[in-house]
C-alpha positions, 0 to 999 in steps of 0.5 A: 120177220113175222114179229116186225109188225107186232107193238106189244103193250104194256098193261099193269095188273092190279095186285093187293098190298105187299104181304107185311115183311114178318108174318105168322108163318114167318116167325114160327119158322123162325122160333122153330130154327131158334129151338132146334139150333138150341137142341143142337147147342145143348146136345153138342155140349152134353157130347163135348163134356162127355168126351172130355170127362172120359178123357180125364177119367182115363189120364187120371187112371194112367197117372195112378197106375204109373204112380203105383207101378214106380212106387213097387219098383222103389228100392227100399232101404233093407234091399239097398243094405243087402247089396254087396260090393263084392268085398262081403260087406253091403254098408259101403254101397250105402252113401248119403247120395243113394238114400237121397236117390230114394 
């Protein structure tokens, strides 16, 4: 009850006019957040390209090794006629449809 007797009042304090709403500082601030989201940007890029064109480097290589290693083990035509049936002769094996397969 020691505060029942208090009357507080109230006295404004005089202040200087509101600091404009961009200031200097403020828009170095704001150029400094504009050039480092930039740096980000561009390094995230060059990363991102970097990634991908190794990725196509190394698909590209893996389709030319599967190409050459089914072009080695493509039977050819001598290897085809010297197939045998089992009766001694290699040319009934030979039809239309196995040279098509080819």
């Amino acid at each position: 009850m020691c505060n029942q007797e208090l009357r507080p009042t109230y006295r404004p304090h005089t202040t200087l006019a509101p600091p404009p709403l961009v200031s200097w500082d403020d828009s170095v601030h704001y150029f400094a957040l504009l050039i480092s989201l930039t740096v980000c940007l561009v390094v995230f890029l060059v990363v991102i390209s970097y990634v991908y064109l190794r990725y196509k480097r190394a698909e590209m290589s893996r389709q030319a090794y599967l190409r050459s290693a089914a072009f080695l083990s493509r039977p050819t035509l001598d290897g085809l006629m010297d197939q045998t049936s089992g009766s001694g002769s290699g040319l009934p094996l030979l039809v239309q449809r196995t040279i098509a397969k080819i």
